[in-house]
N, C-alpha and C positions, 0 to 999 in steps of 0.2 A: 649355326649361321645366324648372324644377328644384326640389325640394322646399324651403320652407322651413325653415332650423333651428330646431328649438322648436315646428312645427306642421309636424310629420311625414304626418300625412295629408290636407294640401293643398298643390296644383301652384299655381303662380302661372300664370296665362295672358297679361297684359298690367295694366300701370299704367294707374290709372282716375281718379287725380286726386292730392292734397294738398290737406293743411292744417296750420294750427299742431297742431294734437295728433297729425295721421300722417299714414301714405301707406294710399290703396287701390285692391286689387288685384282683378282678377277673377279670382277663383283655382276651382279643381275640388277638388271633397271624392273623394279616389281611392275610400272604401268605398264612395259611394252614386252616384258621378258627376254629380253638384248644382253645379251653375254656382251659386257666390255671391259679393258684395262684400265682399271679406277687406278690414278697419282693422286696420292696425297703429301702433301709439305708434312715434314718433319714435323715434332711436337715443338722445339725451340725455333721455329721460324715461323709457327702459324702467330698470328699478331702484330708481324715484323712487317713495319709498311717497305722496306724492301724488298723482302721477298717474295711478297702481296703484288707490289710492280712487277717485279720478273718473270712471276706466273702469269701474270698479267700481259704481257709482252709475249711470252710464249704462245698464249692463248690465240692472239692476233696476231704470231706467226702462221701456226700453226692452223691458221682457221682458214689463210687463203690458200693453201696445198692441197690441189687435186688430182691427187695418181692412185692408181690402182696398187703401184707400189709402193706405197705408203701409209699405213695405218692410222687412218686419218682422224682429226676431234669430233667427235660425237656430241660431247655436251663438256662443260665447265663451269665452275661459279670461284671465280680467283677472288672473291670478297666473301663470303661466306664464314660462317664459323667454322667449318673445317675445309678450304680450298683445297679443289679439285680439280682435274682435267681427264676427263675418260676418251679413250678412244677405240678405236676399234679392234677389237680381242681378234689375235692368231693364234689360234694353237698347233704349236708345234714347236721344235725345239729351235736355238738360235743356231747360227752358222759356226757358230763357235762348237755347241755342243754335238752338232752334226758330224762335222771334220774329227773331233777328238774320238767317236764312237765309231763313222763308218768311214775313218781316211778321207783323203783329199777328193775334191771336186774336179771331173776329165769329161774330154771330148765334149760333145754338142752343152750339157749339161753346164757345163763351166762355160763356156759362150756365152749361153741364155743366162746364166748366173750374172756375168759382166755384163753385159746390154739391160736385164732388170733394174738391176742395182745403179748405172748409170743414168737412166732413164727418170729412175724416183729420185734423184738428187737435182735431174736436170729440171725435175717440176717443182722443186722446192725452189729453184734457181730466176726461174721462170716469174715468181714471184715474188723476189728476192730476200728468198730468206736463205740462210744457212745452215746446214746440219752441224757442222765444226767437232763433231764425234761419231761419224762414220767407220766402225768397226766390227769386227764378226759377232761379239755380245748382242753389238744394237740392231743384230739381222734374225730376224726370225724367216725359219723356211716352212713355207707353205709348199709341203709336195717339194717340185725342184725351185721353185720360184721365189726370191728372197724379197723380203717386207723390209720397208726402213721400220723404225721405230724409237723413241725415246730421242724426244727431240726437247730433253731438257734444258741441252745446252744453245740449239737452233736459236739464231737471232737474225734479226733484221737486218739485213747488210749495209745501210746505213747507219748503225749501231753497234759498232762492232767491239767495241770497248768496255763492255759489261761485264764487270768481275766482282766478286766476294773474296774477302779475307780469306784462307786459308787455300782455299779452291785451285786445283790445277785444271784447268779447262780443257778436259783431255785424255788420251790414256796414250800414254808413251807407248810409242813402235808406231802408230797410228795418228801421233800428231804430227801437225805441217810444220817443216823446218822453221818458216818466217814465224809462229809463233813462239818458238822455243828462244828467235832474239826479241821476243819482245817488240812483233811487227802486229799490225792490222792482220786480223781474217779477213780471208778472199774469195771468192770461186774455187781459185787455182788449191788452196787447202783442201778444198773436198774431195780434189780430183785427186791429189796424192791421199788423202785417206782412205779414196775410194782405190784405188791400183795395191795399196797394202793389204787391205781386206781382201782383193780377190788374190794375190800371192799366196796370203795364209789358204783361200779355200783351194786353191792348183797344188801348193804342195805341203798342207797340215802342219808348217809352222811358221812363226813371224821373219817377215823378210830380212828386219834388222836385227835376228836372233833373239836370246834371252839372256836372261840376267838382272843384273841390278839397274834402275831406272835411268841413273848419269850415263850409265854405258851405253844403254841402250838409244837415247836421246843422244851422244855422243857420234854415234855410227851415223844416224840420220842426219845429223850437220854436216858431217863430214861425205854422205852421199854412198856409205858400203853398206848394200843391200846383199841380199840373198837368192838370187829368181832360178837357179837351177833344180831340174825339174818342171819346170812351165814351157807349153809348148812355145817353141821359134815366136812365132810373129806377135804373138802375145806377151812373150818376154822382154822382145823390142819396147811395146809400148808402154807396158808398166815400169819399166827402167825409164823411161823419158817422163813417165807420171809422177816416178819417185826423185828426180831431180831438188837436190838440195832448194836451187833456185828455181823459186816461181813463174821466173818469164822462160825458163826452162822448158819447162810441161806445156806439154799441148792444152787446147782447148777444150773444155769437155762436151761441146759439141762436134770438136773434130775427133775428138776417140767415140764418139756416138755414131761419129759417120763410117767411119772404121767396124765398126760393131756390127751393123747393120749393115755392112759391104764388104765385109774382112780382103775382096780381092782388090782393094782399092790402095790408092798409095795411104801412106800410117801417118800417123798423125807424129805433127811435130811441133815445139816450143818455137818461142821468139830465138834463141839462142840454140848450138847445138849440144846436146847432153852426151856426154862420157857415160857410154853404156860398160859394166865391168862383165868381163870377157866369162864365158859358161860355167867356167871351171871353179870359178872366185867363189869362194866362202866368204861368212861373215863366221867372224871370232865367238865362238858358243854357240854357233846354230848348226847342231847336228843334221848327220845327210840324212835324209829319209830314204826308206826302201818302198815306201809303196809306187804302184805302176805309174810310169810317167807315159809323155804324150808320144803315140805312135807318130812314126818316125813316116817322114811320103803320106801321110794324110793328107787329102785332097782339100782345100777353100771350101767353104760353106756357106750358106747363108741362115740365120734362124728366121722360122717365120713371124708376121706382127703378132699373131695371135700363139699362146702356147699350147692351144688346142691341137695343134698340128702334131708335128713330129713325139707333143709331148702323150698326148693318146694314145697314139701306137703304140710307145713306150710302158702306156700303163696297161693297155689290152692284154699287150705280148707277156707282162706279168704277169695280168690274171689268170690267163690259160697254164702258163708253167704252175700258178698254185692251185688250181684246180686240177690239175693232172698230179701234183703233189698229194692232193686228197686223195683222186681215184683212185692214186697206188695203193694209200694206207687202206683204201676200203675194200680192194679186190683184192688184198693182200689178206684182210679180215677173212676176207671168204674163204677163198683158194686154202690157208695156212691159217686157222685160226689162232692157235696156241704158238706156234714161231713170229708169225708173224705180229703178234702181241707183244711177246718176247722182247724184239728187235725193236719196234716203235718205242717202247717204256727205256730199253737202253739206251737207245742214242739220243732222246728226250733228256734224259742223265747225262751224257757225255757232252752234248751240244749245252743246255746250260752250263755245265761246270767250266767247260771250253770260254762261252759270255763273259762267264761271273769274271773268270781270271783277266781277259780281254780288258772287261771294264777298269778293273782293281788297276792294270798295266798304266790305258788310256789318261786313266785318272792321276796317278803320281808321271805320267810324261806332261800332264799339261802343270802341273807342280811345280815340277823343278827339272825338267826338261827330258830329253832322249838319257838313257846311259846304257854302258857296254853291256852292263853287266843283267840288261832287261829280259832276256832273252834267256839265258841261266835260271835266273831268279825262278820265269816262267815254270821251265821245265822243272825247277826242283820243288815248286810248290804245286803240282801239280798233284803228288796226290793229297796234298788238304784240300786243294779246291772240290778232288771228288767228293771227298765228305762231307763237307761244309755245305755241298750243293744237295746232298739226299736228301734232310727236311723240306725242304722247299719243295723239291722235285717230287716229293713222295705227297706234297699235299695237292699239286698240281695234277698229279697221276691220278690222286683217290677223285678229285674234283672233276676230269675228264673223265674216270669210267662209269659217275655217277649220273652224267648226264646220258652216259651211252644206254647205259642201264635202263634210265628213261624212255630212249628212243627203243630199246629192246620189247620194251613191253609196249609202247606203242603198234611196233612191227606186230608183236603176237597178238595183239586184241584186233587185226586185221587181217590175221591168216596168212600173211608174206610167207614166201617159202625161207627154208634157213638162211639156203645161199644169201638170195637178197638179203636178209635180215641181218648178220654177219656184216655186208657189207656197207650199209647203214651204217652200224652200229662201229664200223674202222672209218669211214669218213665222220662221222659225227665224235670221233677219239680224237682224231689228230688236229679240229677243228677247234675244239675247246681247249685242246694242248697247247696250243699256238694262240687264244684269246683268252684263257685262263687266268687265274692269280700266277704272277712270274712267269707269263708265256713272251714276254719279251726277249726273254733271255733263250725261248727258242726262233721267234719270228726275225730277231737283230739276224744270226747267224744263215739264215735260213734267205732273209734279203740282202745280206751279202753275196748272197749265190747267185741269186735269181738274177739282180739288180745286173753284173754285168753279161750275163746270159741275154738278157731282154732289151741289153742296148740298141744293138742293132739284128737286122733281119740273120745277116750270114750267121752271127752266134745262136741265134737263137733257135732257128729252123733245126741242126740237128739235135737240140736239146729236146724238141717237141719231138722228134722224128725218134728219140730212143723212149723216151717217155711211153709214146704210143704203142710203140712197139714191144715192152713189157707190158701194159696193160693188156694187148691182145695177148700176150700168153699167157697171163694169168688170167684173163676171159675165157681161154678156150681150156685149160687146164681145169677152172670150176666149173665149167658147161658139161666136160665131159666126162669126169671122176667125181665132181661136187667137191666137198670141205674134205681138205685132209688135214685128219687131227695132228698128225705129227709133232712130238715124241708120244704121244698116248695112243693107243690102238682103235678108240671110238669115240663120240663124242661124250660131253661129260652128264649129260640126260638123257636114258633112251628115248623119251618122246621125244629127242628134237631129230632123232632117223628120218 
């Protein structure tokens, strides 16, 4: 790590992305120790009294936005020997990377996903600036709550004309019709790149399909989207948000009022928009299988704060992972040797399971869905076991090293076996899941959990079978102690 020159009191920490105007970095402010997202201009643009302006402009966009969802400027020097703009560091992955690893965004979650996201463009709005690149890349999720971000292209809405040579101001699927004829940005642009991005996060791919960029940008003019799969009333409005024409789409205070009242009338354009009927495909945008929205679901409302509903949410988690522990560690006790067994395999099996998931996720966002994905899977499945053993084998020696730890801790304080046993399996399955490559058990593992802990009805008998193995593996070591099982005694006689 080493100081940059020209921004003496910040450390770079790790590269955090690119784009045509720069690189950014997660860098450390040494006076204050402030983790933020350091922009830096390209090497060919530092010196360039236009891009010195644009930064500059950005700057004092971006200086009067205050929302919590939005990653706001922290500090800048757009004249500097190496201009900058840092803002405020989120870590976590973008909406983009979110959707491709854990499937699409449903129920309350994707609600609060649209009302965030709307909310942080409506305070940019407020002040009137414009994001003009509102897409799942530029959404970083905090937890469920998605962060604007990268407001490279954001300008002052009275300035709407600000272009560079080569530059497409934009990323197709996501750009607003009336720019692609060569009109002014508007409000009404963010509102349709804001209803594309929540499409992609309802149903994990772009509404105007994929492909090659004329095509894609082709659909959009011509107004053939993709919304199947997104619940009813939400489909309604993101189809009116995706209107070719702008006086088309509602207001993005009237889809806010929506949001925040969903039992309210929907929000509508100056004009009436040709919504395309459920069934419509767009040309290359494969159907997805993952779960779409229950069907008779009731109106809801989210609350101001995501403290609410979203707490529960993470409570109800906790307890499921913590009963996930107790198992591994009354399982330690009860069954030492099987049940070690058992944990160490499916540790195996559940990475290798990730690893291939990933490997899938990652050539679907490539070059799209294909038939033949699913095949593929199955016949590479047993390279994925192999391919995942080193990994898994250093993961495993790395969790029993630390059990080990706690083993002798246990013995330098006289715990009896049982106990000590079961330490030593809640303290295994703990570092297996926060390990080197415990991702690739914890991804799989909060797939599970994640729609178990949605709501109460799921979740109650998940706890309720949980508990109910625990008690029998409590009352089976309370009243037999450790059974060695397959070996006839333990592997020390002092530990009788």
């Amino acid at each position: 790590m080493t100081a940059v020159r020209g921004v003496g009191r910040y450390t770079l920490l790790s590269k955090l992305g690119e784009g045509g105007m720069g690189v950014v970095h997660l860098a450390r402010n040494e006076d204050s120790g402030e983790r933020v997202a350091l922009k830096m201009l390209r090497p060919q643009i530092v010196g360039d009294d236009e891009g010195r302006a644009r930064l500059a402009r950005e700057v004092s966009s971006l200086s009067r936005v205050r929302s919590r969802w939005v990653a706001g400027i922290v500090d800048s020097d757009p004249w500097g020997e190496v201009p900058f703009v840092a803002t405020r560091y989120v870590p976590g992955l973008s909406l983009f990377e979110q959707v491709a690893q854990d499937g699409p965004v449903t129920g309350r979650d994707l609600h609060w996903l649209a009302r965030c996201l709307a909310e942080g463009i409506a305070a940019c709005h407020e002040v009137g600036v414009l994001h003009r690149d509102v897409k799942p890349s530029n959404v970083l999720m905090e937890g469920r709550t998605p962060i604007l971000i990268d407001f490279g292209l954001a300008r002052v809405a009275d300035d709407p004309k600000i272009t560079h040579t080569g530059w497409l101001l934009g990323t197709p699927g996501y750009l607003p019709t009336e720019i692609l004829h060569g009109q002014d940005a508007s409000p009404a642009g963010d509102v349709h790149s804001w209803a594309a991005t929540v499409a992609y996060a309802a149903t994990g791919r772009p509404p105007f399909g994929r492909g090659p960029s004329t095509a894609i940008m082709d659909r959009a003019r011509r107004g053939e989207f993709d919304l199947s799969g997104v619940p009813g009333p939400l489909a309604t409005v993101l189809a009116s948000c995706l209107a070719p024409d702008p006086r088309a789409r509602p207001s993005l205070s009237g889809v806010l009022d929506w949001l925040r009242d969903p039992s309210g009338p929907l929000p509508v354009g100056e004009e009436p928009t040709a919504v395309l009927p459920p069934d419509t495909r767009v040309e290359e945008a494969e159907p997805t299988d993952f779960d779409s929205w229950e069907s008779g679901e009731p109106a809801y409302s989210i609350p101001d704060e995501p403290a609410g509903a979203g707490a529960w949410a993470r409570l109800r988690r906790g307890v499921l992972w913590l009963g996930l522990a107790a198992l591994c560690g009354l399982g330690f006790g009860a069954f030492p040797w099987a049940a070690a067994t058992v944990v160490v395999v499916l540790v195996w099996l559940v990475r290798a399971g990730s690893m291939a998931a990933t490997d899938v996720a990652a050539r679907r966002v490539a070059r799209g869905r294909k038939w033949y994905d699913g095949p593929r899977l199955i016949l590479g499945a047993p390279w994925d076991l192999v391919r995942s053993v080193p990994s898994t084998l250093v993961l495993v020696l790395w969790a029993l090293g630390i059990s080990v730890a706690a083993a002798l801790l246990c013995y330098a304080v006289t715990a009896p076996v049982g106990a000590s046993l079961m330490v030593c399996g809640t303290v295994f399955a703990v570092t297996a899941a926060l390990g080197p490559g415990g991702e690739h058990v914890r991804r799989p593992l909060g797939g599970l959990i994640r729609p178990l802990s949605s709501s109460a009805r799921r979740w109650l008998p998940a706890v309720v079978i949980v508990a109910a193995v625990l008690v029998a593996l409590g009352l089976m070591l309370s009243s037999r102690g450790s059974d060695w099982f397959p070996a006839h005694d333990a592997p020390i006689s002092a530990l009788r």
